[in-house]
C-alpha positions in Angstrom: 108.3 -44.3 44.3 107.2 -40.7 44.0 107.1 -37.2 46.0 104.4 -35.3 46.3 105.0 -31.6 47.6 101.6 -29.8 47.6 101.6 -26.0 49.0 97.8 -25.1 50.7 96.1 -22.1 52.2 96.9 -22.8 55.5 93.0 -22.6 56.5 93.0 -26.2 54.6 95.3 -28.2 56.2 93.2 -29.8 58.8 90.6 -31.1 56.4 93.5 -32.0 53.5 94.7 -34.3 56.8 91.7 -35.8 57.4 90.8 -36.6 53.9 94.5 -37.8 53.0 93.8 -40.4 56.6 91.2 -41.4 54.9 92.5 -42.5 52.3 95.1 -44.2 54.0 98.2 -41.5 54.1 98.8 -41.4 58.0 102.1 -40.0 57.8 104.0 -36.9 56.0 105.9 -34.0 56.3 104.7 -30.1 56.9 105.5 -27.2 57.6 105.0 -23.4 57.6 105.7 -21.6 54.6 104.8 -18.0 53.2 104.7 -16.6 49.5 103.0 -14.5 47.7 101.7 -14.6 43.8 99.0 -13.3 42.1 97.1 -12.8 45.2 99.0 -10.6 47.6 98.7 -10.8 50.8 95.9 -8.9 53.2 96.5 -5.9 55.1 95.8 -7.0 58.5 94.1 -4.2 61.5 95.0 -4.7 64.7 94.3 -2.4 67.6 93.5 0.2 65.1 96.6 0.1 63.0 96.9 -1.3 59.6 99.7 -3.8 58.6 100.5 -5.0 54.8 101.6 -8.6 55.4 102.4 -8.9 52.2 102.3 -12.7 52.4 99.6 -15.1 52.2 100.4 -17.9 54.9 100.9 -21.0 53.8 101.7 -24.6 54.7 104.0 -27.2 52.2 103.0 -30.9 52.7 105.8 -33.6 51.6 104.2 -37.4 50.9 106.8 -39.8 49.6 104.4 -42.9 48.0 103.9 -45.8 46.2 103.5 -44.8 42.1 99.9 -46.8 42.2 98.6 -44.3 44.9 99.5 -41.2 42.9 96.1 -40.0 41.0 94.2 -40.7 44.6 96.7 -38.7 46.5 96.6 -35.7 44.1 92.6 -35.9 43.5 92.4 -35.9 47.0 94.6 -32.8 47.6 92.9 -30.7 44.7 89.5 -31.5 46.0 90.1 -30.7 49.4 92.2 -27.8 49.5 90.0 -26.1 46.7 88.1 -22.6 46.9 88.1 -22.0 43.5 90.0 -18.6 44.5 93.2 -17.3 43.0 95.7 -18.6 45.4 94.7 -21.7 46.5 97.9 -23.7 45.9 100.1 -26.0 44.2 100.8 -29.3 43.8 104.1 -31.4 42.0 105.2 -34.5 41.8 109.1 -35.8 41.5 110.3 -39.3 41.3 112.6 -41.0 43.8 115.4 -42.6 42.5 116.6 -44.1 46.1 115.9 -44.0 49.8 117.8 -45.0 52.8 116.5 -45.3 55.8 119.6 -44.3 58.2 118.4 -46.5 61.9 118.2 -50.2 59.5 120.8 -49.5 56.4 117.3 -50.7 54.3 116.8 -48.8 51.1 113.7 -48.4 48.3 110.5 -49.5 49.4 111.3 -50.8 52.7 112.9 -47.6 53.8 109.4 -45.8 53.0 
């Protein structure tokens, strides 16, 4: 079993879900994160004033899956969320030593 946490441009994620249902992955964590790097964030204008947000908004996806379906998940992940700018993301992978699922008491694979 491993854990693939992938940080986006948040202007990807809708595709990078599509593609990843696609291919099968219907179900995953996400949420709303914000970094910066290399490429700093924008200054934004709004009603006239400028504002350094000095963040680039981001989203962090969390798959748990099987070990056969790692190389599809990350191909599909780099292809989609690709802009070939600097800051278009990350991606890592972690193995899982165990899993419980809390409701049945069932652990490994069948927790999943």
């Amino acid at each position: 079993m491993k854990k693939i946490e992938a940080i986006i441009r948040a202007t990807k994620f809708e595709s990078l879900k599509e593609e990843l249902s696609k291919i099968n992955i219907n179900f995953f964590t996400y949420y709303e994160v914000r970094g910066f790097g290399i490429e700093k964030g924008k200054p934004i204008s709004y009603r006239g004033a400028v504002y350094d947000m000095g963040y680039i908004a981001r989203y962090k996806i969390e798959l748990l899956i099987d070990d056969s379906k790692v190389d599809e998940v990350m191909t599909c992940i780099a292809n989609t969320a690709r802009t070939g700018q600097v800051g278009d993301g990350k991606v890592f992978v972690y193995d899982i030593e165990k899993i419980i699922r809390i409701r049945t008491g069932e652990s490994d694979e069948k927790a999943v």
